[in-house]
C-alpha positions in Angstrom: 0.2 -12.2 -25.9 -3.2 -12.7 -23.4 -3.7 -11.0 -20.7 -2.2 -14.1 -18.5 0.9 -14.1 -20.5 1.3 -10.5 -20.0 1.2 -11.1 -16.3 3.6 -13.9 -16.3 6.0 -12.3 -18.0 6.9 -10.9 -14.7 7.3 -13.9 -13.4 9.6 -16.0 -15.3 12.4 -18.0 -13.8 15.3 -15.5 -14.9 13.5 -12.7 -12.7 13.8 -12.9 -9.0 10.5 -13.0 -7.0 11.0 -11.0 -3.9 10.3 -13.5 -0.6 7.5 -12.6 1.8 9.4 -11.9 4.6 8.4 -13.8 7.5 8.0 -11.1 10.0 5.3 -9.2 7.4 4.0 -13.1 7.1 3.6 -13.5 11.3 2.3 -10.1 11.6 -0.3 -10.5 8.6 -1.6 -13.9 10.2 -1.8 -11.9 13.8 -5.0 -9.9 11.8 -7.2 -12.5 13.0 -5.7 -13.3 16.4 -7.8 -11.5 19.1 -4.5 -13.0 21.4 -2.3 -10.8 19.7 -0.9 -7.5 21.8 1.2 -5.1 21.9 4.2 -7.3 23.5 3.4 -9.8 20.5 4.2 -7.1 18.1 7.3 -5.8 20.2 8.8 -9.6 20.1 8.1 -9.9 16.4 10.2 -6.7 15.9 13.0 -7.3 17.8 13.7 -10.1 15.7 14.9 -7.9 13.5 17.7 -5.5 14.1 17.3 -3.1 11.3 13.2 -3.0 11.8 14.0 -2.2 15.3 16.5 0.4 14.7 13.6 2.1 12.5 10.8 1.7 14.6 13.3 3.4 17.6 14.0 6.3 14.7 10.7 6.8 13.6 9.6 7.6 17.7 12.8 9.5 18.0 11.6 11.6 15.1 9.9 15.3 14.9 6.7 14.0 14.7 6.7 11.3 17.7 9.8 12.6 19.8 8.7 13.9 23.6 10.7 15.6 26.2 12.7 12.6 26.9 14.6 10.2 24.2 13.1 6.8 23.4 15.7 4.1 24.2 13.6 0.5 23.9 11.5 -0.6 21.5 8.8 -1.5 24.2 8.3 2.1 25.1 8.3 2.8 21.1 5.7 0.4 21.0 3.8 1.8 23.9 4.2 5.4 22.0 3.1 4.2 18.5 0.2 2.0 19.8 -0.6 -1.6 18.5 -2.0 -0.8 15.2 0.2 1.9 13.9 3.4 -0.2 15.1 1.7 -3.0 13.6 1.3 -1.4 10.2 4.8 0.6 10.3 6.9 -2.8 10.8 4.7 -4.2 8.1 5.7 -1.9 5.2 9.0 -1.8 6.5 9.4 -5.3 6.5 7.9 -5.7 3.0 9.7 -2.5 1.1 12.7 -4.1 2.1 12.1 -7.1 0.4 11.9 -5.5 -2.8 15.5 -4.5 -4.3 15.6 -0.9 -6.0 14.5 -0.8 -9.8 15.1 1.7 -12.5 11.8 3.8 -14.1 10.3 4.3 -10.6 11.4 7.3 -7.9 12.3 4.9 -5.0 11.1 7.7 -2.4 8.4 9.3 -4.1 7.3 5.1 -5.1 7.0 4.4 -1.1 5.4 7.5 0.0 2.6 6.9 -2.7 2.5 3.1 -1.3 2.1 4.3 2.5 -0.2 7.2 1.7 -2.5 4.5 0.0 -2.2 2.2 2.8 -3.4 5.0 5.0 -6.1 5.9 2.5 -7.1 2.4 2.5 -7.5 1.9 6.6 -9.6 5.1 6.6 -12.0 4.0 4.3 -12.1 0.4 5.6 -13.3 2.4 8.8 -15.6 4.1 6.6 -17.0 0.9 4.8 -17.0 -1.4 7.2 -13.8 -3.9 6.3 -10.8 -4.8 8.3 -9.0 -1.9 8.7 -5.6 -4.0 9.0 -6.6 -5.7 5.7 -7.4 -2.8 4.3 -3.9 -1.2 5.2 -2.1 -3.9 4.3 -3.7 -4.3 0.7 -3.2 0.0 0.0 0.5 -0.4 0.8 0.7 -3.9 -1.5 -1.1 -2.6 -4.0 1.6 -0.5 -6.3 4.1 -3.4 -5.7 4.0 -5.2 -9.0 4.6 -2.1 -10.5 8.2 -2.8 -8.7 8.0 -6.3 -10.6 7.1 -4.7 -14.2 10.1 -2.3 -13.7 12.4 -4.9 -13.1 11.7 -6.8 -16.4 10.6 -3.6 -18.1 12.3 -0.2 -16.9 11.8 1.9 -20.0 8.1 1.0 -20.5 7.3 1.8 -16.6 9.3 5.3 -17.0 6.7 5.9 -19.9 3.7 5.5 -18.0 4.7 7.6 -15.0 5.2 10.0 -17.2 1.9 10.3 -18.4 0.7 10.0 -15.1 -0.2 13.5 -14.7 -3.4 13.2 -13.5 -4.8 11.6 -10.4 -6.2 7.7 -11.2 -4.7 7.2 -14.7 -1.9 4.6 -13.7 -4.4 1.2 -14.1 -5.2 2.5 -17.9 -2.0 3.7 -18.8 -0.1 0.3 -18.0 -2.9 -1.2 -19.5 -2.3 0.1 -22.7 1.5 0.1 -22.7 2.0 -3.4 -21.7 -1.1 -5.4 -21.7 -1.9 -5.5 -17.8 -1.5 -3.6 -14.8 0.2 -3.4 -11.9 -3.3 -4.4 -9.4 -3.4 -7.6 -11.2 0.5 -8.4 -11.1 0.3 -7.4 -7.3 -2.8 -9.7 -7.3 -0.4 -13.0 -8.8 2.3 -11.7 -6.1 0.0 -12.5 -3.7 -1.0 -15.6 -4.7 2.1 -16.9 -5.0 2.8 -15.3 -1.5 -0.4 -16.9 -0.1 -1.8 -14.0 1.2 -5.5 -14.3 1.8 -8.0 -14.6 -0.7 -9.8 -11.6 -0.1 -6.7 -9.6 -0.7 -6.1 -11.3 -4.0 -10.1 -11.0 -5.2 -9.3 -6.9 -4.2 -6.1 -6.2 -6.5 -7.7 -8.4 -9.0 -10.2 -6.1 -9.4 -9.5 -3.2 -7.8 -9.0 -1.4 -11.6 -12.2 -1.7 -12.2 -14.4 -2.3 -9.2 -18.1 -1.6 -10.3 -17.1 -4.7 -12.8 -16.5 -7.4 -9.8 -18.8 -10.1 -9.6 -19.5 -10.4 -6.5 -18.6 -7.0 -5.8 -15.9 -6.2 -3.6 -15.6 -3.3 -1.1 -11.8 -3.9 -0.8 -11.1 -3.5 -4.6 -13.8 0.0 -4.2 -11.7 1.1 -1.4 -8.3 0.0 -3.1 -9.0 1.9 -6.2 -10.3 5.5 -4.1 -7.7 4.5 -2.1 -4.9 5.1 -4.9 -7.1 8.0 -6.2 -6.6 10.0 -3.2 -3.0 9.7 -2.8 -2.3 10.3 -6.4 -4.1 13.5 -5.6 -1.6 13.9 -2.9 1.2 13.5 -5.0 -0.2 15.9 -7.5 -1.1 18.5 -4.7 -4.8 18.5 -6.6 -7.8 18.6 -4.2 -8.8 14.8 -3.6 -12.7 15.7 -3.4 -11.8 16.9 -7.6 -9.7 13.8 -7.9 -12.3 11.3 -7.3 -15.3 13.2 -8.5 -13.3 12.7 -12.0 -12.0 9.6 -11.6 -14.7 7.6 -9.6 -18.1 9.3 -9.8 -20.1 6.4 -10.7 -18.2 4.3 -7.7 -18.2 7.3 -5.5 -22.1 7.2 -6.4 -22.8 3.7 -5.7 -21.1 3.5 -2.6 -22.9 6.8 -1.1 -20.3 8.4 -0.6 -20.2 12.2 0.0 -17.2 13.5 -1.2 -17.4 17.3 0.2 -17.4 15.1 3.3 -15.2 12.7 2.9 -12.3 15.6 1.8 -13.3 17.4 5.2 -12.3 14.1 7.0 -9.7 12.8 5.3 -6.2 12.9 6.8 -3.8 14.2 4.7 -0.9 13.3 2.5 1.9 14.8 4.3 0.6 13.4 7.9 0.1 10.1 6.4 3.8 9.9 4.4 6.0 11.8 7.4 7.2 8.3 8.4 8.6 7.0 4.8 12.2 8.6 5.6 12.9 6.8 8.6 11.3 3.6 7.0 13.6 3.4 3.9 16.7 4.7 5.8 
């Protein structure tokens, strides 16, 4: 079977495509809106009850919470502030449009996607792309993984269990089944009509020094997923990508004693995933 076969497989009719939901759909078109506020974003959410309800948690929680209890969603809002409400009702919205699949660790799956969202927005700072886009494409990324363990549990339990080192996921699925999960996540969004930057960056975002033209978002997807894999592996990220991206690490200039000084870290950028997924 081709490479495009392998892909499709995850695809077929009998399998159900998750829908974009529309609030992730509104929200992702309000990127290029210099219109858009904060009151855009509070209207958008209260659409939803359950988003709502989370967003009201999540301010509620430890790591927000004040003197006083948070009752609305505007003063939420007004705690959260435009971007990180923006991208919290985004992942929401989009994990729960994916149904729960045997093979992957639904919490552990989630905190990996967040942590490379927030990976991704820090080096789109960095690098000089969209830092929404680039948040938005780190949480997408791992998601056809969820659509190769739906058609293909046991093969997806194999490769995360050889993933015991940080930046090994691409090759490993590669190898198992044919493809990986950047490039299904890259058909998802196609079919989803996100934009075509997004697509060009999971399409190549396994091998980024390959991409003609080049494509920072596909660099910054892949160091992206580098460093939260470190996270999850509790190995220090400035070892992590050394290993795993020295040449890219090397075109890019980057300085990787610096950028693990700078870099927030895995537990401030997953505290959120509970009261997302409750």
């Amino acid at each position: 079977m081709g490479q495009m076969g392998s892909i499709e497989q995850f695809f077929l009719s009998g399998n159900t495509l998750p829908a974009m939901p529309e609030i992730a759909r509104q929200l992702i078109a309000s990127f290029d809106d210099e219109k858009v506020d904060l009151h855009t974003i509070v209207k958008l959410t209260s659409q939803e009850q359950s988003l709502a309800l989370k967003i009201l948690r999540l301010a509620n929680s430890a790591r927000y919470a004040r003197s006083r209890t948070v009752t609305s969603l505007t003063d939420a809002a007004g705690m959260l502030g435009m971007e990180r409400l923006r991208n919290l009702v985004l992942a929401a919205s989009i994990a729960g449009a994916f149904p729960r699949v045997d093979g992957l660790d639904r919490i552990a799956f989630w905190k990996h996607s967040i942590a490379t969202g927030g990976y991704a927005r820090w080096f789109a700072r960095i690098l000089g792309v969209d830092a929404d886009s680039g948040y938005l494409a780190g949480f997408m990324l791992r998601s056809g993984q969820l659509l190769m363990a739906g058609a293909l549990p046991g093969a997806i339990a194999a490769v995360e269990a050889d993933c015991t080192t940080p930046g090994v996921r691409m090759a490993h699925e590669q190898r198992i089944l044919g493809c990986n999960h950047a490039q299904v996540t890259a058909e998802l969004a196609r079919r989803w009509q996100l934009p075509q930057r997004l697509i060009d960056g999971f399409a190549h975002s396994d091998r980024p020094l390959e991409a003609r033209p080049f494509s920072l978002l596909a660099a910054l997807l892949n160091m992206a997923a580098v460093m939260a894999d470190s996270g999850a592996m509790n190995v220090p990220a400035s070892e992590a990508l050394q290993e795993a991206e020295g040449p890219l690490l090397d075109h890019l200039r980057l300085d990787v004693p610096w950028l693990q000084s700078t870099a927030p870290t895995f537990e401030e950028l997953t505290a959120p995933v509970d009261e997302l997924l409750s």
